[in-house]
Residue, then its C-alpha position, 0 to 999 in steps of 0.5 A: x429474512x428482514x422485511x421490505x420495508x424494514x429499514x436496513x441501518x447504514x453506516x459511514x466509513x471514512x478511510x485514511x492512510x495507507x494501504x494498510x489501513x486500507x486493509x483494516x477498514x474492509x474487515x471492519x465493512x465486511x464484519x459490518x455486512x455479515x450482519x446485514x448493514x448497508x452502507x452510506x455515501x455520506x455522513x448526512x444518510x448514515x446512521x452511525x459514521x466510522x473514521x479509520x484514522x492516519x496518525x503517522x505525520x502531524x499533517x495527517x493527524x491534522x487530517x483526521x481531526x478534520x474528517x471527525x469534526x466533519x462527520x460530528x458536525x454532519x451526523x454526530x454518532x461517530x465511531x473513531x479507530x485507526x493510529x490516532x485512535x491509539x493516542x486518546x489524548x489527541x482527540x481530547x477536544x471531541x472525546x466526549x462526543x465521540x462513541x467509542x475510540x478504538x486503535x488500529x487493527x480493531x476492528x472487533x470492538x469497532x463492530x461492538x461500538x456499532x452494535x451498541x450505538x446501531x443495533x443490527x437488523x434482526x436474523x438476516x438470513x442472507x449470503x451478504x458477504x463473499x469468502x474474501x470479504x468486502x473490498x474497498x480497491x477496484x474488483x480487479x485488485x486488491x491489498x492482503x495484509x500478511x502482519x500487524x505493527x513494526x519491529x524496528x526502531x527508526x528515530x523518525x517513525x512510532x509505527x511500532x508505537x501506534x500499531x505495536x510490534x511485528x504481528x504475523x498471520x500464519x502462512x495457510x491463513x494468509x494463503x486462504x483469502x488469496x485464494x478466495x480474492x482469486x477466485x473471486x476475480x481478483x487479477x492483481x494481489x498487492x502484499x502490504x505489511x509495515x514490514x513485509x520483509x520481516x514477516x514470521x519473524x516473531x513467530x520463528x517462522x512457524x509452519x502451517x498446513x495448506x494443501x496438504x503440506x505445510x508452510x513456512x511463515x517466511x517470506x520467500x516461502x510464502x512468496x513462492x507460495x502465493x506465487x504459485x496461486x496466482x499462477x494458477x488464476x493468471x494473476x499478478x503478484x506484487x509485493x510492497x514495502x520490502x526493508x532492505x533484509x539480507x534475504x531479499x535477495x532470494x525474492x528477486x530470484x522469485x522475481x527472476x523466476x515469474x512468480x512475483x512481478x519484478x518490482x522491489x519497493x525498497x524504503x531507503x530514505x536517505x544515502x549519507x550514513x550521518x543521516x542513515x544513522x540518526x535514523x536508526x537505518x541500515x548506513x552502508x551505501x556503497x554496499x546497498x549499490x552494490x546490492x542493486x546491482x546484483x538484483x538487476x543481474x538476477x532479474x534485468x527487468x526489476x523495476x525498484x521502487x524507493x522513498x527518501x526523507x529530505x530535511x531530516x534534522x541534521x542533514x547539511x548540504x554535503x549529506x544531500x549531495x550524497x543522496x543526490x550521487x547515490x540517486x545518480x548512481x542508483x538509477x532508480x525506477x520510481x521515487x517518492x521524496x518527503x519533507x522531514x516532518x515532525x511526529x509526535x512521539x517520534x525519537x527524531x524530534x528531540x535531535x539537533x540541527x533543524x533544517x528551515x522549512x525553504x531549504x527542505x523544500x529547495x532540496x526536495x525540488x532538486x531530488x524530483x529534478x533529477x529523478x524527473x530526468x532519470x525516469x524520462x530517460x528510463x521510460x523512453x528506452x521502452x519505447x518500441x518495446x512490448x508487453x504485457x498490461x493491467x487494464x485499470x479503466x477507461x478515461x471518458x473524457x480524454x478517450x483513453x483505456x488506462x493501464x499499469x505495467x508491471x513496474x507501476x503500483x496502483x496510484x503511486x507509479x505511472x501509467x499506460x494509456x491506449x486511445x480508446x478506439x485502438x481498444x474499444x473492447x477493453x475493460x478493467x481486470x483486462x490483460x493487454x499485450x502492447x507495443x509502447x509507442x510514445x513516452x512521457x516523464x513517467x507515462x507510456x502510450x500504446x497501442x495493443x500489439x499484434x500478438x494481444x490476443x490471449x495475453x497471459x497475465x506475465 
C-alpha cells in the first residue's frame, strides 16, 4: 500500500461529444483508478490532462482544438483520444507538443501514454475500482455501450470513417456489466451504439453463454434480456439511436410488454425523398408514417423521439414543406433540428445546391415552431394523468425536486418538476408516482399522488 504521504499522481479528463464518447472515457478513468490514479478538477492540479475529442461537425472540431490549446496552455502534458484523435492531420498545429494521440475507443494506448508520461504509484494494494467501473453520469444512471463504429454510409456523416465499421460485444459481456451497474444502484440503463439497431450484425448474431443459456447478439434478444435485468433490479431501460430497420418492430412489442421504456429514438432527418436520397437514408415517407402508426397500435404510450437535418444541400422550399407535413402528420413526441453543417471528409460536401446560411436558419426556426406547437399540445393532454418518475435532483434555488418521465432522456427531453415541500423526502435514483398537474411546452408539474408509496420502477 503507497504511503500517506506519497503523493497519488492525478489526471485531467476533459469529455466531449455524445454519449458514446462518453462511455469511452469512463473505461479509460476506470483503467486509470485500477492503478491507483487520483484524479484533477482542473488542468492547473493535474499531472497529465487527457482530452476525449468530438470530430463529427467542424464546430465541434473547432471545439476540441480549443479545449487541447487550453489544456497545453494551463498544464502542457496532454494526452489526445476520441474522433479527431483519428485524423492526425487535424492537430498538426499542436502535434509536436502533444504526448500521444490516439483515435476513439482506445483507451489501452491511451492508458500506455499515461504510464509513459506519469508513472503509476507503486503496488496499490487497494479495491480502487468497482465491477462496473468508474462513471461519469449521476450514480442513478448510466450509458452501456453495446458496439463500435457504423456500417452505413450516409453522405452527411464519417462515423464509420472515424470509429470504423460496426464493431459488437458479445451479448453475455454486455449482459455482465448491466448486471454489475444494477447492483451497484444503478435505476436507469441507457443503451447507446452509433447503430444500435443493427448490433450483431457483423458478428451474425452469434451467441453466448449467460446464465446458463445462451444468447443471441440480436438485438431483440439482448433487449429482452437486458430487460428482464432490470426487472429484477426495478430499473429502467432505455433504448437510443434506433435506424428505422424492419425489426424494430418487434422492439416496440418489447415496449409493449414493460421490458423496455416505451421511447423509440428513430434518427429520420429528413422526410422529402430528394433529400432522403442524397443522404444515402431510407426514402420512402409514406411507408415510414405508416410505420409509426403501427408502433403507436402496439404500444399507445410509446414516446418517439427523432433529429432532422435542415439546410442539406439541395433542399429547396417544396422539400422542407415536406418535411414540415411529415411533422404534422407524424406528431412526433420529442424533436431535435440541426443546420446542415459541413464535415470534413464527409460525401455530402462535394453535392451541389448550397443553402445560405439565413434560410437553413429561417427554416430551422420554423420546424421548432411547429414542433413547439405539437409538444405543448401533446404535453397538456398529460395533465390529469399519473405516473411513474425518476428523481434526477433537487433544484435549491427554484425549490423544486427534478424528475424524468419515461419519455424523456436524460439532458435531451423535458422534464418533471415537483415543489420541494410536496416531496421534502425525496432524492435522486428515487421513483415517484405522480399526478401531473400543469404543463409547459416541453415540462410537466406535479405533485406525488396518493398511491406513491411503493412506486415500482414502470
Amino acid at each position: 500500500m503507497p504511503q500517506d504521504n506519497a503523493r497519488v499522481p492525478r489526471i485531467g479528463i476533459v469529455s466531449l461529444g455524445c454519449a458514446k464518447a462518453l462511455v469511452d472515457s469512463e473505461q479509460i478513468i476506470s483503467l486509470l483508478r485500477a492503478q491507483g490514479y487520483g484524479f484533477a478538477p482542473d488542468h492547473a492540479g493535474a499531472d497529465a490532462v487527457i482530452v476525449n475529442t468530438c470530430g463529427f461537425l467542424d464546430s465541434a472540431r473547432a471545439e476540441s482544438l480549443a479545449a487541447i490549446a487550453e489544456a497545453l496552455d494551463e498544464n502542457g502534458k496532454v494526452i489526445v483520444t476520441g474522433c479527431l484523435g483519428a485524423e492526425p492531420e487535424a492537430l498538426a498545429e499542436h502535434a509536436e507538443k502533444l504526448i500521444a494521440i490516439t483515435g476513439p475507443a482506445q483507451a489501452h494506448e491511451v492508458i500506455r501514454a499515461v504510464n509513459a508520461a506519469v508513472p503509476p504509484p507503486h503496488d496499490p494494494k487497494l479495491e480502487l475500482l468497482p465491477p462496473a467501473g468508474l462513471k461519469l453520469t449521476p450514480a442513478h444512471y448510466a450509458y452501456l455501450k453495446i458496439s463500435e463504429g457504423c456500417s452505413n454510409r450516409c453522405s452527411f456523416c464519417i462515423i464509420p470513417r472515424l470509429r470504423g465499421p460496426l464493431a459488437s460485444r458479445p451479448a453475455a459481456e454486455v449482459l455482465a456489466e448491466a448486471e454489475a451497474l444494477l447492483r451497484r444502484g444503478v435505476k436507469e440503463l441507457l443503451i447507446v451504439s452509433q447503430d444500435t439497431a443493427a448490433y450483431g450484425q457483423d458478428i451474425r448474431y452469434a451467441s453466448s453463454r449467460w446464465r446458463d443459456a445462451e444468447v443471441r447478439a440480436h438485438i431483440h434478444d439482448l433487449a429482452r434480456a437486458l430487460g428482464t435485468l432490470a426487472q429484477e433490479h426495478g430499473a429502467w431501460l432505455r433504448l437510443h439511436y434506433l435506424y428505422p430497420y424492419p425489426h424494430l418492430d418487434a422492439l416496440v412489442e418489447l415496449m409493449a410488454e414493460g421490458l423496455a421504456l416505451p421511447y423509440l429514438d428513430v434518427p429520420l432527418q429528413h422526410a422529402a425523398p430528394a433529400v432522403l436520397k442524397a443522404m444515402k437514408r431510407p426514402a420512402n415517407t409514406e411507408k415510414m408514417l405508416q410505420r409509426i402508426e403501427a408502433w403507436r397500435r402496439i404500444c399507445p404510450d410509446v414516446a418517439i423521439r427523432s433529429t432532422f437535418i435542415v439546410g442539406f444541400p439541395g433542399e429547396t422550399e417544396e422539400d422542407f414543406e415536406q418535411l414540415l407535413a411529415f411533422l404534422r402528420a407524424a406528431r412526433l413526441d420529442r424533436v431535435g433540428c440541426f443546420i446542415y453543417e459541413h464535415v470534413q471528409g464527409a460525401a455530402a460536401n462535394a453535392l451541389a445546391g448550397a443553402v445560405p446560411p439565413q434560410v437553413a436558419e429561417e427554416r430551422r426556426a420554423r420546424l421548432m415552431q411547429l414542433q413547439e406547437e405539437i409538444a405543448a399540445e401533446k404535453t397538456a393532454e398529460l395533465v390529469g394523468h399519473e405516473e411513474v418518475v425518476l428523481v434526477d435532483g433537487i433544484d435549491a434555488e427554484q425549490d423544486v425536486v427534478i424528475a424524468r418521465s419515461r419519455r424523456d432522456a436524460p439532458e435531451v427531453d423535458g422534464l418533471v418538476l415537483i415543489p420541494r415541500e410536496l416531496a421534502p423526502a425525496a432524492q435522486p435514483g428515487d421513483f415517484l408516482r405522480v399526478r401531473h398537474t400543469a404543463a409547459e411546452v416541453h415540462d410537466l408539474w406535479a405533485e406525488p399522488s396518493a398511491s406513491r408509496k411503493g412506486a415500482e420502477a414502470t
